[in-house]
LOVO-401668 format. One line per 5 residues: number of its first residue (from 1); their letters; for each residue x, y, z of C-alpha. Coordinates in Angstrom, 1 decimal. Layout:
// residues N
NUM = A = X/Y/Z ~ ... .
This chain:
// residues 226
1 = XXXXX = 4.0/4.1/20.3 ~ 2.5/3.1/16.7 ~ 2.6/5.9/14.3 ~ -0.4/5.9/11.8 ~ 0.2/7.0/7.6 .
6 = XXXXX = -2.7/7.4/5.3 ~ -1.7/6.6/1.6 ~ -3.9/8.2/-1.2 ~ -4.6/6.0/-4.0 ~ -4.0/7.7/-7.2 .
11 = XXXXX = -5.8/5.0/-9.0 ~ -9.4/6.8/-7.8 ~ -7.8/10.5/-8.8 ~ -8.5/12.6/-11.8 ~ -6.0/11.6/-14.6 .
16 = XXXXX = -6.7/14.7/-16.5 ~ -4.9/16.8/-13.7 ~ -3.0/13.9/-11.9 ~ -0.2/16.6/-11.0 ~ -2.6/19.0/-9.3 .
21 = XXXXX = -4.7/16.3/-7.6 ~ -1.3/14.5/-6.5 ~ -0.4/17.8/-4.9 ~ -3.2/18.6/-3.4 ~ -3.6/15.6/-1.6 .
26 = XXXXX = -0.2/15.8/-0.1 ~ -1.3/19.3/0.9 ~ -4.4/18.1/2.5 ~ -1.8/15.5/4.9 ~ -1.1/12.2/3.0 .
31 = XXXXX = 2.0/10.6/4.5 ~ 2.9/8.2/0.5 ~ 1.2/8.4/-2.8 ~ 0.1/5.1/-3.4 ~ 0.4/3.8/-7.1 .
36 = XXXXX = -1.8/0.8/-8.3 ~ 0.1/-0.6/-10.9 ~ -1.8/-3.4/-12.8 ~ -1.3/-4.8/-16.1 ~ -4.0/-6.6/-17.7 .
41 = XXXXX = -2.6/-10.3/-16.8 ~ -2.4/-10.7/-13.1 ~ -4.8/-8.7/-12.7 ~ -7.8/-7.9/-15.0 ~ -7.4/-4.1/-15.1 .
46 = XXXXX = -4.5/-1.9/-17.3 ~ -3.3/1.2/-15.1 ~ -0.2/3.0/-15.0 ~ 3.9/2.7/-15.4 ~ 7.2/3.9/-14.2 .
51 = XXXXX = 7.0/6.8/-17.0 ~ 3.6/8.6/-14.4 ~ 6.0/7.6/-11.5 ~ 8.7/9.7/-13.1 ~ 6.7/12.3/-14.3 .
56 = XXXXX = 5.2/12.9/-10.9 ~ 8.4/12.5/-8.6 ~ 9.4/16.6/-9.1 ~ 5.4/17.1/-7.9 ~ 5.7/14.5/-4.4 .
61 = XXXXX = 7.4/15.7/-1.5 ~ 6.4/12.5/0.3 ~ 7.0/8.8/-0.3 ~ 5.6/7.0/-3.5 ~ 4.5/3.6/-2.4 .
66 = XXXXX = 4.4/1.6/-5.5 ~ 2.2/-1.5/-5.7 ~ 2.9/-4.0/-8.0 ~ 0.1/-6.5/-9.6 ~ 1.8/-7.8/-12.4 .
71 = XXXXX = 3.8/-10.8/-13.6 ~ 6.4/-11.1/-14.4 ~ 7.9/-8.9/-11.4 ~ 11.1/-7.9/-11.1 ~ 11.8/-5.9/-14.2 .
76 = XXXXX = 9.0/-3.3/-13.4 ~ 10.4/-3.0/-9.8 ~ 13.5/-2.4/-10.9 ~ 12.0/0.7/-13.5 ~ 9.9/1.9/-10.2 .
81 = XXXXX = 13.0/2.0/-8.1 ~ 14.9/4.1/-10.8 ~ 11.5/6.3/-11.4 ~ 11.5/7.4/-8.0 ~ 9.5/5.1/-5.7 .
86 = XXXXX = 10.2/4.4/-2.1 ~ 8.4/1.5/-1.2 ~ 7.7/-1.6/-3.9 ~ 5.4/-4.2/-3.1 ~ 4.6/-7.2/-5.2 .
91 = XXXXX = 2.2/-10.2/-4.6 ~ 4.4/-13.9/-4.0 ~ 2.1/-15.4/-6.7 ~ 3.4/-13.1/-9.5 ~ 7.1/-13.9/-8.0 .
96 = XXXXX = 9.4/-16.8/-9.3 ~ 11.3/-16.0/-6.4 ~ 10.3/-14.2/-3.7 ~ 13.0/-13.9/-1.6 ~ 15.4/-12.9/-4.4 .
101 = XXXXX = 12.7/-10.5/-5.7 ~ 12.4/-8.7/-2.3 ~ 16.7/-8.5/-2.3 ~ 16.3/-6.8/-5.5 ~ 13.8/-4.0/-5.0 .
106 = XXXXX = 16.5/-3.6/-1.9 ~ 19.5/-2.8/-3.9 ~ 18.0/-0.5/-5.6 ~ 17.4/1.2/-2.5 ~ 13.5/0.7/-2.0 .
111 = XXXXX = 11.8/-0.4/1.2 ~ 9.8/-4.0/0.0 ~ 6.8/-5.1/0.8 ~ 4.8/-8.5/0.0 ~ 1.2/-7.9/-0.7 .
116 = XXXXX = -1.2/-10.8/0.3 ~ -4.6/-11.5/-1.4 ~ -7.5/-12.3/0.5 ~ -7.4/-15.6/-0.2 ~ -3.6/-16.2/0.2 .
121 = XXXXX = -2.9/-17.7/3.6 ~ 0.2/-15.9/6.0 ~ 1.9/-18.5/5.7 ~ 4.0/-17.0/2.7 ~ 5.8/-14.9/5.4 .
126 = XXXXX = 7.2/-17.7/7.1 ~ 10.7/-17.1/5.4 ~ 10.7/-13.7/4.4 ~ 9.0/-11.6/7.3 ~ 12.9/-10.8/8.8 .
131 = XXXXX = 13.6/-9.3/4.9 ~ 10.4/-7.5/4.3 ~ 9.5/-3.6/5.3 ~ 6.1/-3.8/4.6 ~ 2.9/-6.3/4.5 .
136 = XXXXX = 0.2/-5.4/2.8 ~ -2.8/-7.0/3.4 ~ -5.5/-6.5/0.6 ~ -9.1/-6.4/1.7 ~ -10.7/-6.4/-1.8 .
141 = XXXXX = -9.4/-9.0/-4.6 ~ -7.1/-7.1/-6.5 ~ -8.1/-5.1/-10.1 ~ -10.7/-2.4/-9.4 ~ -11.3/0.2/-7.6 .
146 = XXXXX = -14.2/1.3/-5.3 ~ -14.8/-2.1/-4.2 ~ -16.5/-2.6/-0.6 ~ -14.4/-3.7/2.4 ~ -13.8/-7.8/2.8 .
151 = XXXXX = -14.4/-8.0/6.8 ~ -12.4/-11.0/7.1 ~ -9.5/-9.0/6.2 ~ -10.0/-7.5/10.1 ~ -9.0/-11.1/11.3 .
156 = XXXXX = -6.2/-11.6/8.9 ~ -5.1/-8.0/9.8 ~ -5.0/-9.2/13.8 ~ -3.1/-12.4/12.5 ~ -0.1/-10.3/10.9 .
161 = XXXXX = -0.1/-8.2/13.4 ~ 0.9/-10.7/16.0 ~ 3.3/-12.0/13.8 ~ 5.6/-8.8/12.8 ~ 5.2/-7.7/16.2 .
166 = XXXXX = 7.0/-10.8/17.3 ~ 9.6/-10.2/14.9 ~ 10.0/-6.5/16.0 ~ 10.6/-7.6/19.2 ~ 13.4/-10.4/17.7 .
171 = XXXXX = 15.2/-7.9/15.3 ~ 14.2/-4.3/15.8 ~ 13.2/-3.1/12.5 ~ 10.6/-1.6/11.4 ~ 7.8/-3.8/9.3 .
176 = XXXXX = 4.7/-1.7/8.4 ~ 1.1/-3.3/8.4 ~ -0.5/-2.3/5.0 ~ -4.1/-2.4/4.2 ~ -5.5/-1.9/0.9 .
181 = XXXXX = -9.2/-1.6/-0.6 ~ -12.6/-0.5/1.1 ~ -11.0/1.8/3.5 ~ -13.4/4.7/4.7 ~ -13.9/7.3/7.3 .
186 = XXXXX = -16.5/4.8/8.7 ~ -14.2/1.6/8.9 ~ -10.8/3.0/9.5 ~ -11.5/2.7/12.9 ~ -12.3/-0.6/13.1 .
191 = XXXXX = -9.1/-1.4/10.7 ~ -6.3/-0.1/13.1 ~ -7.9/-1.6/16.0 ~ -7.1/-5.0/14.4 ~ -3.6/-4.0/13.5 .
196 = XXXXX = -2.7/-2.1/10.6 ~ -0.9/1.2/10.7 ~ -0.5/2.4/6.9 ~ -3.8/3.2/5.3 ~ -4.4/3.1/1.7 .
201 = XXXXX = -7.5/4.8/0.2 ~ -8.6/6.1/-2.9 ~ -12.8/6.4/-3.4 ~ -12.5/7.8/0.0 ~ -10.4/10.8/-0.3 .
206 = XXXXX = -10.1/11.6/-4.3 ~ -14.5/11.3/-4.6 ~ -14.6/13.5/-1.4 ~ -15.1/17.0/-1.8 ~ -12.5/18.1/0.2 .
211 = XXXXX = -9.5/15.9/1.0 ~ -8.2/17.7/4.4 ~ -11.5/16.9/5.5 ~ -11.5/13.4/5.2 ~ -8.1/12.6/5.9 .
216 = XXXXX = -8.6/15.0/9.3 ~ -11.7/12.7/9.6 ~ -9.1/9.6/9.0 ~ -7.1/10.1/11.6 ~ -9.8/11.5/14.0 .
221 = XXXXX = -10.9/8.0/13.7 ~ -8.1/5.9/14.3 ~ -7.5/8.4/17.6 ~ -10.8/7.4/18.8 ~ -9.6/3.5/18.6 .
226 = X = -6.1/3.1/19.9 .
């Protein structure tokens, strides 16, 4: 039985109060905090560092999923792991090496995760799937937030899903199916149909009036399509 997460993106909440909005989210049923971490050079955008994950751990009561789009990667994992995240994912572009970048966010005793652009073939997992805890498919290029939902990532979504079910059934663990960007009341649907089963959004729920409401509306939607 898949079990569904929603994962507020802090990158769309109100920086001026991040503490309150971080815990009234959680209050209203997010399963992570999602942190969009970008810096200016992988990505054309300058957001946040392991000093707001710090700051904010005393203030989460649930998982801080850290997403990393920088380069180089493995310093800033290891400062996230020591701040307080849970789950690190980086992008195999920004990696030297991948598979020693994904066996150093696990000694420091974070879940890892490879995030894959929508232009970046699967075929990156080919070596790594059996090591990684997460795949995080992005369905917007990578830098902003608020962009609209890349529909090809639904096919892409159904691809990665076949393959980390086949290595479930091989090894037993548990790999999550990520997506990231465009993800709505209105699509969300649509998006765990093809696959994925940990849901990031931040437009959706931190420019809604009332986040219960839209993450009740969330999962309302992903009930209707299983």
């Amino acid at each position: 039985m898949r079990t569904y997460q929603i994962a507020p993106s802090i990158l769309s909440a109100d920086f001026a109060r991040l503490g309150d909005e971080v815990r009234a989210v959680i209050d209203a049923g997010a399963d992570l905090i999602h942190f969009d971490v970008m810096d200016n050079h992988y990505v054309p955008n300058l957001t946040i560092g392991p000093l707001v994950c710090r700051a904010l751990k005393p203030h989460v009561s649930v998982p801080i999923d850290v997403h990393l789009m920088v380069t180089p990667v493995d310093a800033l994992a290891t400062e996230f792991a020591e701040a307080g995240a849970a789950v690190i994912s980086f992008h195999p572009e920004a990696s030297a090496h991948v598979d020693r970048t994904i066996g150093l966010i696990h000694e420091h005793g974070c879940k890892a995760g490879l995030a894959i652009n929508p232009a970046t073939p699967l075929d990156c997992l080919d070596h790594v799937l059996d090591k990684l805890d997460v795949v995080l498919i992005m369905s917007v290029n990578p830098g902003f937030a608020g962009q609209s939902f890349i529909d090809e990532a639904l096919n892409k979504l159904a691809l990665a899903r076949k393959r980390i079910d086949a290595m479930v059934a091989r090894t037993g663990r548990e790999i999550r199916l990520e997506v990231d960007g465009g993800v709505k009341v209105d699509n969300i649907g649509a998006i765990a149909r093809a696959g994925a089963d940990r849901f990031v959004a931040g437009s959706a729920i931190f420019g809604s009036g009332d986040y219960a409401k839209t993450i009740a509306a969330m999962r309302a939607a992903i009930a209707r399509a299983e």
